[in-house]
DSSP file (Angstrom, degrees, kcal/mol; ACC not computed):
  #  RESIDUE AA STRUCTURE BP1 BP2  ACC     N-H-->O    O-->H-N    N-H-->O    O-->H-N    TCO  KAPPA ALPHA  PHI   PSI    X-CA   Y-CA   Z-CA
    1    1 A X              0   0    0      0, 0.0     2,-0.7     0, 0.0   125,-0.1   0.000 360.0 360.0 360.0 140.0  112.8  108.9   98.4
    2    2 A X        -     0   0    0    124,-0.5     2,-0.5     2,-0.0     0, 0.0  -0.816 360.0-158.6-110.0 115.1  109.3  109.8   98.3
    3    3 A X        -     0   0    0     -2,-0.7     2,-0.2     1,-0.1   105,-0.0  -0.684  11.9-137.4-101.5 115.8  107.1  108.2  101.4
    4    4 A X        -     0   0    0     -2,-0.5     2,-0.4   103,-0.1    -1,-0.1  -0.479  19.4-168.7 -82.6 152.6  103.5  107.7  101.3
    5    5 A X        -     0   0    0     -2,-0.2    -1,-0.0     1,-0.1     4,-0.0  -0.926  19.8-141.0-133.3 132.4  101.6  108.8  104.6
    6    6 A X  S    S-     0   0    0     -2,-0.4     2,-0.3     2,-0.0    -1,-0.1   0.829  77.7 -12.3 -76.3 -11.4   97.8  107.9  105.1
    7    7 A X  S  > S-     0   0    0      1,-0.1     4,-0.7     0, 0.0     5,-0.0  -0.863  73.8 -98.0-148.0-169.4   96.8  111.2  106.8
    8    8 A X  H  > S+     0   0    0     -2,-0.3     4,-5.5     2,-0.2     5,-0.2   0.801 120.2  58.3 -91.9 -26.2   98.2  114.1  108.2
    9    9 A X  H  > S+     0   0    0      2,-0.2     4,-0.7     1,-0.2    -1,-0.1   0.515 104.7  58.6 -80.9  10.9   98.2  113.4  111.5
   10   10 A X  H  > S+     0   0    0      2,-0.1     4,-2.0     3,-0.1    -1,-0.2   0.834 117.9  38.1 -83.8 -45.2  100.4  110.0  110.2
   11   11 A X  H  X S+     0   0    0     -4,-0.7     4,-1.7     2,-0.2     5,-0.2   0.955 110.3  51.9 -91.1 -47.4  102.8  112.7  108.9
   12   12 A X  H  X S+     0   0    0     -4,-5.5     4,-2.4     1,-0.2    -1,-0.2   0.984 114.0  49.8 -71.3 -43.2  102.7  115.4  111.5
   13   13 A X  H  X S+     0   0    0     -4,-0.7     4,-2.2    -5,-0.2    -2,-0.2   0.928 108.8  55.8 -26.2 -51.8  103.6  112.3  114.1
   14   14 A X  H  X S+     0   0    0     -4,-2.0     4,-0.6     1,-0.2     3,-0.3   0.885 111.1  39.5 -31.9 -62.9  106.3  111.2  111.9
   15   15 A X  H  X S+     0   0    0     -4,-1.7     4,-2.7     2,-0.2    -1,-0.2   0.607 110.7  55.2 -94.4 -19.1  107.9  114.1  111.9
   16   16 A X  H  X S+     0   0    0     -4,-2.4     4,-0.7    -5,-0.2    -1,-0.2   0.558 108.9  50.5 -60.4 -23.9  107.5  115.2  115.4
   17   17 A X  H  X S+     0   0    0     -4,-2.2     4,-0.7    -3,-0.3    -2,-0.2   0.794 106.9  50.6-106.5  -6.3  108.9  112.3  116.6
   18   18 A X  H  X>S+     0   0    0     -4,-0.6     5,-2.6    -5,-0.2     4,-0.9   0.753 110.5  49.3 -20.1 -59.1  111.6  112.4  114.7
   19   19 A X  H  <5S+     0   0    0     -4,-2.7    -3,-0.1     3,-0.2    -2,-0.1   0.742 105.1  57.1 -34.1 -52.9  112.4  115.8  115.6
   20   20 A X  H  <5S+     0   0    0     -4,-0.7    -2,-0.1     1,-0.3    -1,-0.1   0.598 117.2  37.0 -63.5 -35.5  112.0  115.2  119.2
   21   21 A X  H  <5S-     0   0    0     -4,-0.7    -1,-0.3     8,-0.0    -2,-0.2   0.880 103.4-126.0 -74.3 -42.3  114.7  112.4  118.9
   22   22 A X  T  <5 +     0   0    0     -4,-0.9    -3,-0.2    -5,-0.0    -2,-0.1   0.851  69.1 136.9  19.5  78.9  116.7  114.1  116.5
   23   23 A X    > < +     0   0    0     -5,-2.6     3,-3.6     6,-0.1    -4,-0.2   0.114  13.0 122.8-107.5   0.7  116.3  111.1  114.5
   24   24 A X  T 3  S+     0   0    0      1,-0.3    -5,-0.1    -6,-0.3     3,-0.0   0.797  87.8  43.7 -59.9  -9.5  115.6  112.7  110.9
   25   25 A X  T 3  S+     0   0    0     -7,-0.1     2,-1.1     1,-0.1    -1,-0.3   0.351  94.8  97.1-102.2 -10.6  118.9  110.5  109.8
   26   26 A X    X>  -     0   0    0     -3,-3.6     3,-2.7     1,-0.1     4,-2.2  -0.543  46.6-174.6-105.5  74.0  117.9  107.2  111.6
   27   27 A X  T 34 S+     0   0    0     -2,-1.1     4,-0.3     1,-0.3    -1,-0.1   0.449  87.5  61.6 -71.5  17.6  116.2  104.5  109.7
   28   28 A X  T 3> S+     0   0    0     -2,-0.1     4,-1.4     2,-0.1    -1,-0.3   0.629 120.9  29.2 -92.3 -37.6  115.7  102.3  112.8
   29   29 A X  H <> S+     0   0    0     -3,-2.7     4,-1.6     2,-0.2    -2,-0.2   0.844 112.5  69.6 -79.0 -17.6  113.4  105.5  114.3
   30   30 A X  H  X S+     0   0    0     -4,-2.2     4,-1.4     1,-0.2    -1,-0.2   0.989 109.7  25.6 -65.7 -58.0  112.7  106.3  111.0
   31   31 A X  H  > S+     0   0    0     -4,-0.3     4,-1.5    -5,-0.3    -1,-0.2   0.799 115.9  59.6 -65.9 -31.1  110.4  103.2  110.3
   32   32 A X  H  X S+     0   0    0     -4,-1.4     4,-1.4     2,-0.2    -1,-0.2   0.861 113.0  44.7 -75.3 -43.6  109.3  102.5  114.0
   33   33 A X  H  < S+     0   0    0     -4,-1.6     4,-0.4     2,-0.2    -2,-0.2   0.690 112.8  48.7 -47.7 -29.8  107.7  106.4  113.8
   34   34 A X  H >< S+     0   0    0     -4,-1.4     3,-0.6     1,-0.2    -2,-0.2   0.974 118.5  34.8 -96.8 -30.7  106.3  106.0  110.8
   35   35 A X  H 3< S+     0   0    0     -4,-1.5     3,-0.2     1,-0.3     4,-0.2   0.666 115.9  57.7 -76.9  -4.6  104.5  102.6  111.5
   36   36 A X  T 3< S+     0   0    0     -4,-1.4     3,-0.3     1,-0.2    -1,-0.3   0.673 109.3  51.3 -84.4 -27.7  103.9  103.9  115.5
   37   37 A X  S <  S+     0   0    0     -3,-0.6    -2,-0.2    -4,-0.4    -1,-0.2   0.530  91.4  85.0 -90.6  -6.6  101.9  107.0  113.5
   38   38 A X  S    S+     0   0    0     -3,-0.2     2,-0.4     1,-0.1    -1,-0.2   0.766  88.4  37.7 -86.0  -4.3   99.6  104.8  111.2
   39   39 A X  S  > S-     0   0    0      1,-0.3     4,-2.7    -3,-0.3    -1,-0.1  -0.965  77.5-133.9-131.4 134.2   96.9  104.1  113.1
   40   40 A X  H >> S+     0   0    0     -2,-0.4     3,-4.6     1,-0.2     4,-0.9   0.659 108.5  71.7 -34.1 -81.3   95.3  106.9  115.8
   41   41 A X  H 3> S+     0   0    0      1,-0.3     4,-3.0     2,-0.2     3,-0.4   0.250 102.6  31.7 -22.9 -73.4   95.3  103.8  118.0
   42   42 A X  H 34 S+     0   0    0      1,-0.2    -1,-0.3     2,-0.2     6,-0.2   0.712 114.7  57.4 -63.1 -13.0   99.4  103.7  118.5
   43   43 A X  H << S+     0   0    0     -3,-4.6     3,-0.4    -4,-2.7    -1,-0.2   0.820 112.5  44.6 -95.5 -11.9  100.1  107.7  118.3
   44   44 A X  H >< S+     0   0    0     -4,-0.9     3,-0.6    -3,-0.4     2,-0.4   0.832 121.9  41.2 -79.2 -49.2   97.5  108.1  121.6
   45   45 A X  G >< S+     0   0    0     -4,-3.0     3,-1.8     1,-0.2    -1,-0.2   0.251  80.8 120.3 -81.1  37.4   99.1  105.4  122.8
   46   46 A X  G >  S+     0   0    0     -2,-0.4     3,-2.3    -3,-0.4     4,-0.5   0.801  74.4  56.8 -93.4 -38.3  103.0  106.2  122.0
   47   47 A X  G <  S+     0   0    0     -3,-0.6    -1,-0.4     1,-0.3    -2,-0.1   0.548 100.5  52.9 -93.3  24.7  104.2  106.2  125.5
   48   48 A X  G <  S+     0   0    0     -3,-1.8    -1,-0.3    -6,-0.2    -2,-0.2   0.301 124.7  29.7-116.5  30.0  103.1  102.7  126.5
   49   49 A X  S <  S+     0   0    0     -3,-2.3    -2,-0.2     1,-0.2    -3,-0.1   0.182 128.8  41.0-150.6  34.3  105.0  101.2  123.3
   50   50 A X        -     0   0    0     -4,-0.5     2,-1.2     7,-0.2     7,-0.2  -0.130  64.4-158.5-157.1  73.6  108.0  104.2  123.1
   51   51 A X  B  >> -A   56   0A   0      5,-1.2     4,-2.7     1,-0.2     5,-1.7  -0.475   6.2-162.7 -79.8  99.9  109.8  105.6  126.3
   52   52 A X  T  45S+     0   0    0     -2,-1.2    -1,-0.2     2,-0.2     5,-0.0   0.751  85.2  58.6 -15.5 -51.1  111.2  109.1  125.0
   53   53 A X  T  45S+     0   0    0      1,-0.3    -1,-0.2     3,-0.1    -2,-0.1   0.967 119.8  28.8 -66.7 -56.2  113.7  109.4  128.1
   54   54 A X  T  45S-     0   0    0      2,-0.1    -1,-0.3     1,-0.1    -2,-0.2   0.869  98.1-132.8 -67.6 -37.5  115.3  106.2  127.1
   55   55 A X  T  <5 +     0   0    0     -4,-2.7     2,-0.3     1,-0.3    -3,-0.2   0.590  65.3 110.1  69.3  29.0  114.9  106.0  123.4
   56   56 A X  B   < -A   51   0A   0     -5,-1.7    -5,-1.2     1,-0.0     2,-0.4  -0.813  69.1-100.8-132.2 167.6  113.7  102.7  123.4
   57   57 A X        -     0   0    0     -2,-0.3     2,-0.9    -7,-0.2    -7,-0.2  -0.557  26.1-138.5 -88.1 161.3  110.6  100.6  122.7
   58   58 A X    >   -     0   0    0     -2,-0.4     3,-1.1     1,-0.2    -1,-0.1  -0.831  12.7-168.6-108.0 124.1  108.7   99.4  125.4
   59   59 A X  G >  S+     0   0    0     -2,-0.9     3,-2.0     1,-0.2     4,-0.3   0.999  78.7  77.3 -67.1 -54.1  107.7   95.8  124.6
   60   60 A X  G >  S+     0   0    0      1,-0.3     3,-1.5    -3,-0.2     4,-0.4   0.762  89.6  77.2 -42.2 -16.0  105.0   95.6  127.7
   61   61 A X  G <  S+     0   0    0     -3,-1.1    -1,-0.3     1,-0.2    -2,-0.2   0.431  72.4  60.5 -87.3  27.9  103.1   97.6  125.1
   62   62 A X  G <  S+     0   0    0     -3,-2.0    -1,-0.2     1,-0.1    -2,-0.1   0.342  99.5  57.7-125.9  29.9  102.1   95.5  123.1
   63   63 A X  S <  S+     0   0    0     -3,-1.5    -2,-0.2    -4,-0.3    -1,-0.1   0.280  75.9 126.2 -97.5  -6.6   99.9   93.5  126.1
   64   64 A X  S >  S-     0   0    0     -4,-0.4     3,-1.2   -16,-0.2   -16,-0.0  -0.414  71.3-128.5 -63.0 134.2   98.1   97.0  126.7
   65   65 A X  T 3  S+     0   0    0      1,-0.2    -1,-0.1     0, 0.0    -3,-0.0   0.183 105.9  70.2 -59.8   3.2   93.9   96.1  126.4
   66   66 A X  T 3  S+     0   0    0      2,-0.1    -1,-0.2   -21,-0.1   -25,-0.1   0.711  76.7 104.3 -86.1 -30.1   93.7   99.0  123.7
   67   67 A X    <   -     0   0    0     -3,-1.2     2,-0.1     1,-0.1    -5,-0.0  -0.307  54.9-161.9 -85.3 139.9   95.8   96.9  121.0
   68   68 A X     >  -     0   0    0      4,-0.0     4,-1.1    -2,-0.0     5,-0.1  -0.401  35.5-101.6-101.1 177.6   93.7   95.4  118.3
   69   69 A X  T  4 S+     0   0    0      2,-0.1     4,-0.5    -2,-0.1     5,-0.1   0.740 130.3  45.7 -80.3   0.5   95.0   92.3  115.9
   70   70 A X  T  > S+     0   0    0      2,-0.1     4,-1.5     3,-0.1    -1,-0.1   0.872 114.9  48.4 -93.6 -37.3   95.8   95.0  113.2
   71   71 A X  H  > S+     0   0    0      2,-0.2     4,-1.9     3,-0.1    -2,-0.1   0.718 109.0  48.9 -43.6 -37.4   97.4   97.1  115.9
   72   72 A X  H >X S+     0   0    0     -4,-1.1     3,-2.7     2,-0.2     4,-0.7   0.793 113.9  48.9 -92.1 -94.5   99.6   94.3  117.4
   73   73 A X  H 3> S+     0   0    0     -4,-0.5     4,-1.5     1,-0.3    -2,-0.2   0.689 114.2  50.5   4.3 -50.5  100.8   93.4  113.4
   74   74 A X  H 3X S+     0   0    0     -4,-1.5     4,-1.6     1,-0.2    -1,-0.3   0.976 114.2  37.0 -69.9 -33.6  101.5   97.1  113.1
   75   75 A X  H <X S+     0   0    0     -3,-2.7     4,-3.4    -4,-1.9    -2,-0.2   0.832 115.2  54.6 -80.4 -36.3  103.6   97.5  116.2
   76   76 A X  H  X S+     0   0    0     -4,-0.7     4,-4.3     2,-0.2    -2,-0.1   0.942 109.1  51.9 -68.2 -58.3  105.5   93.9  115.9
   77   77 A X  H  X S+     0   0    0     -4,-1.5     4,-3.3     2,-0.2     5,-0.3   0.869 115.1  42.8   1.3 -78.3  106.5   95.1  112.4
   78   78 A X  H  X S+     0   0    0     -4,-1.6     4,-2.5     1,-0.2    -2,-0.2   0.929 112.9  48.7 -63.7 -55.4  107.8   98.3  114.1
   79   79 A X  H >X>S+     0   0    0     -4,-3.4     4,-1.4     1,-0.2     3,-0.8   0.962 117.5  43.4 -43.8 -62.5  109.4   96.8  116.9
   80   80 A X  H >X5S+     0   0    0     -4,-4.3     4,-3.2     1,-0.2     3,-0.6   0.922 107.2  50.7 -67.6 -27.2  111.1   94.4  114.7
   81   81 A X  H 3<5S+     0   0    0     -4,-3.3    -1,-0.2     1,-0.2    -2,-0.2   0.748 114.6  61.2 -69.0 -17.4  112.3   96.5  111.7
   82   82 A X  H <<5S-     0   0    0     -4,-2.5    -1,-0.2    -3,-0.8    -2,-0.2   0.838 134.9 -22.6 -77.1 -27.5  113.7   98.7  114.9
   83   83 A X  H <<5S-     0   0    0     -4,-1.4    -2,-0.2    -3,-0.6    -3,-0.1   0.007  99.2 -91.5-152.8  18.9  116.1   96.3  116.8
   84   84 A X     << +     0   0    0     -4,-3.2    -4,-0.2    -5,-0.5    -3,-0.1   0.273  61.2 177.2  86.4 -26.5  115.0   93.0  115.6
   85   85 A X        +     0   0    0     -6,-0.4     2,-0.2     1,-0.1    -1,-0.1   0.431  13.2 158.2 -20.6 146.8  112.7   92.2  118.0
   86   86 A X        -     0   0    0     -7,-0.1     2,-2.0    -6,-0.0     6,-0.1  -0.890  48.2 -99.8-152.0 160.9  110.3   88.8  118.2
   87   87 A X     >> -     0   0    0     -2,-0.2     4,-1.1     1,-0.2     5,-1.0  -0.657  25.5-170.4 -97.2 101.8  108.8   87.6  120.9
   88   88 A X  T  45S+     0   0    0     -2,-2.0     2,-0.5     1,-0.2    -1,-0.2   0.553  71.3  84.1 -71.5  -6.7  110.6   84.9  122.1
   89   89 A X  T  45S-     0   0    0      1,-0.1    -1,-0.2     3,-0.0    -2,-0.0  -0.265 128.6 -61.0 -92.7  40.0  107.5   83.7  125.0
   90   90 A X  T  45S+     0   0    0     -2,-0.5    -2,-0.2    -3,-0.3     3,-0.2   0.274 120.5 102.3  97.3   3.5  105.5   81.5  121.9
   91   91 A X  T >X5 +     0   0    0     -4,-1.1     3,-6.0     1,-0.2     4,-0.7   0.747  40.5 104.3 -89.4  -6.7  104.9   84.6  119.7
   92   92 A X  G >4<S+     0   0    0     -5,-1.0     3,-3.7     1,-0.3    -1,-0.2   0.905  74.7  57.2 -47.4 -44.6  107.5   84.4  116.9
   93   93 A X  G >4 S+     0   0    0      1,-0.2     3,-0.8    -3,-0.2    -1,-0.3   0.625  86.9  75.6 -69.5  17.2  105.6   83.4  114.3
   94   94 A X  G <4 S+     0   0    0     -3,-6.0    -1,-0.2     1,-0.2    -2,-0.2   0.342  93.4  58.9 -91.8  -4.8  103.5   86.4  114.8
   95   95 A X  G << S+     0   0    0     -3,-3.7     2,-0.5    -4,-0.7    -1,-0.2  -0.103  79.4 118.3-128.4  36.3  106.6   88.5  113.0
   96   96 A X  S X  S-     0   0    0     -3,-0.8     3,-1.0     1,-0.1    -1,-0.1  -0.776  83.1-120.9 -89.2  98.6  106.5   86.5  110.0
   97   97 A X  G >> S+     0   0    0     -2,-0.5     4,-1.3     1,-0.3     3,-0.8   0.192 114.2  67.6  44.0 -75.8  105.7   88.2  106.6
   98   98 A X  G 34 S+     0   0    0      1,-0.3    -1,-0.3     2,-0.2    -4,-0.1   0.559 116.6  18.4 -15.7 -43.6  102.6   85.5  106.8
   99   99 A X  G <4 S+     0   0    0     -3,-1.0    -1,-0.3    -6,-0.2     3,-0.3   0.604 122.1  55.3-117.5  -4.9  101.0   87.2  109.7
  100  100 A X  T <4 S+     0   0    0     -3,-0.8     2,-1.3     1,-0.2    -2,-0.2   0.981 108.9  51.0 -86.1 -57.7  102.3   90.7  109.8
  101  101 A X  S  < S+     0   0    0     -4,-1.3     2,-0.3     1,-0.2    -1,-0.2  -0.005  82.3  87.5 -56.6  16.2  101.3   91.5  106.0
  102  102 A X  S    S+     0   0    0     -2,-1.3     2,-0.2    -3,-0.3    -1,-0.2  -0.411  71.7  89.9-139.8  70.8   97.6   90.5  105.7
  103  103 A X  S    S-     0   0    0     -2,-0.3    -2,-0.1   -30,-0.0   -33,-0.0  -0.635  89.4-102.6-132.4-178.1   96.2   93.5  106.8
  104  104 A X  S    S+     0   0    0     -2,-0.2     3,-0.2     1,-0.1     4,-0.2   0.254 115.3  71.1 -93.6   3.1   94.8   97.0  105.1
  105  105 A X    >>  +     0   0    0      1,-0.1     4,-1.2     2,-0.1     3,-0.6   0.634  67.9 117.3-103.8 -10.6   98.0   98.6  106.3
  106  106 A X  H 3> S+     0   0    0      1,-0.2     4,-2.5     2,-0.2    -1,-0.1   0.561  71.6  46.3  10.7 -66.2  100.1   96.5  103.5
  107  107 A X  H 3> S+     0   0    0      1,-0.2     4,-1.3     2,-0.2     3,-0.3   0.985 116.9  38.6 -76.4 -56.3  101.3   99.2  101.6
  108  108 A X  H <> S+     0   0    0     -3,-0.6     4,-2.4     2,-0.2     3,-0.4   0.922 106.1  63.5 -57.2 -52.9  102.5  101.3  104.1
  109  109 A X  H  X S+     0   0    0     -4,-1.2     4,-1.9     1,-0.3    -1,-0.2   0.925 106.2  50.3  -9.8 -69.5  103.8   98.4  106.1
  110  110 A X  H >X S+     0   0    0     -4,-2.5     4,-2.9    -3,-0.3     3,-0.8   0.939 111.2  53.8 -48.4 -51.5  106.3   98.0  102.6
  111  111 A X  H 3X S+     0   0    0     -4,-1.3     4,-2.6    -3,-0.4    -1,-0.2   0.835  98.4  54.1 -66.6 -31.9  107.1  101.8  103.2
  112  112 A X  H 3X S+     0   0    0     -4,-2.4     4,-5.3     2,-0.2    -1,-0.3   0.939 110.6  49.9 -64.4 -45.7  108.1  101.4  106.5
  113  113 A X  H <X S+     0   0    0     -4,-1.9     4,-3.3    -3,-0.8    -2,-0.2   0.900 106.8  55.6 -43.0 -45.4  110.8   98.4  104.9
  114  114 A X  H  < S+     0   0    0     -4,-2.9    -1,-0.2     2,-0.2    -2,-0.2   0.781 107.8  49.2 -76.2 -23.8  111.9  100.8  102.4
  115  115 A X  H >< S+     0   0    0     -4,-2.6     3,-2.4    -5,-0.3     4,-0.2   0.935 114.5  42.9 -48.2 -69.3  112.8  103.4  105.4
  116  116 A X  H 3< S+     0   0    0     -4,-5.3     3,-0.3     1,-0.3    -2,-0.2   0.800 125.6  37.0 -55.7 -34.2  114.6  101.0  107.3
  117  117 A X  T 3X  +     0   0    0     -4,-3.3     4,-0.7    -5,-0.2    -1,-0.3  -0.198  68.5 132.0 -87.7  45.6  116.3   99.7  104.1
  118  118 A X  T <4  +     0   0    0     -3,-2.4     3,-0.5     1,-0.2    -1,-0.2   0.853  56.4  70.1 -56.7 -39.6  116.6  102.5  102.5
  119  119 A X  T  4 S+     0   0    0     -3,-0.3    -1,-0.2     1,-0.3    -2,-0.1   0.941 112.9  33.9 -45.3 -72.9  120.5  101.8  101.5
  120  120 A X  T  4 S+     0   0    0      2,-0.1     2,-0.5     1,-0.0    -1,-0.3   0.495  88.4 125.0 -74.1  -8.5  119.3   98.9   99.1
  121  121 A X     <  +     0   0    0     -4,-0.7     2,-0.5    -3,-0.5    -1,-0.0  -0.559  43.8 146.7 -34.8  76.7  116.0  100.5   98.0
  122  122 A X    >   +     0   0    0     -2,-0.5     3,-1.6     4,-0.0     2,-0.4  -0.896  36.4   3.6-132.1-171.7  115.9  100.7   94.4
  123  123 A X  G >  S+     0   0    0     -2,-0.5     3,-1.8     1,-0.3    -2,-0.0  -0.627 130.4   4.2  78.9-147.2  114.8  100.8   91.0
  124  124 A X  G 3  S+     0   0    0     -2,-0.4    -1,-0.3     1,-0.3    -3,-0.1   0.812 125.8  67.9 -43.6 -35.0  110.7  100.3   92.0
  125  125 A X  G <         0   0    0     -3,-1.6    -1,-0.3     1,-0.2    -2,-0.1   0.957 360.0 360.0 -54.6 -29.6  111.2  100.5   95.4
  126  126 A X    <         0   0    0     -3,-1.8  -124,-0.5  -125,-0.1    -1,-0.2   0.567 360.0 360.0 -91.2 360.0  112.3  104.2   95.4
């Protein structure tokens, strides 16, 4: 499947953290990497919303004073298409399609779906 990336440093992130995991097979890392690499904003900040050691996300990043509203959309996305996540403390509806999708990251946003689902991904998706 052929993935569109908005820069290079979106792609050399990708694949570096991928690597780093050994993840290249993992479409819960796969999708959280690629949308954690689209904006400079999350790949400077990768360890307050990813702890390496652990493998896991860290939610308490997505209170960090760096996060924008396109930032928090991008990361809520990631989080969820990674374990499910919402924020169960008044935020859920802030990971519906309604508010995660009405951005400039759209398209890529979709790509990141078509990682995690890759299995069912055809026809125009692919």
């Amino acid at each position: 499947m052929d993935v569109r990336f908005l820069t290079n440093a979106h792609i050399d992130f990708y694949k570096g953290a991928l690597e780093r995991e050994n993840a290249e097979s993992d479409p819960y890392r796969k999708s959280l990497f690629y949308l954690l690499g689209l904006m400079p904003e999350t790949r400077k900040n990768i360890a307050d919303l990813y702890d390496f050691e652990k493998g896991a996300i860290v939610t308490a990043g997505l209170q960090k004073g760096w996060q924008t509203g396109t930032s928090m959309q991008v990361c809520r996305l990631a989080f969820n298409l990674f374990n499910g996540y919402t924020d169960e403390a008044g935020h859920g509806a802030a990971y519906t399609p309604y508010h995660l999708f009405c951005n400039s990251f759209q398209v890529y946003m979709f790509e990141a779906v078509k990682l995690r689902y890759s299995e069912y991904a055809q026809g125009e998706w692919t």
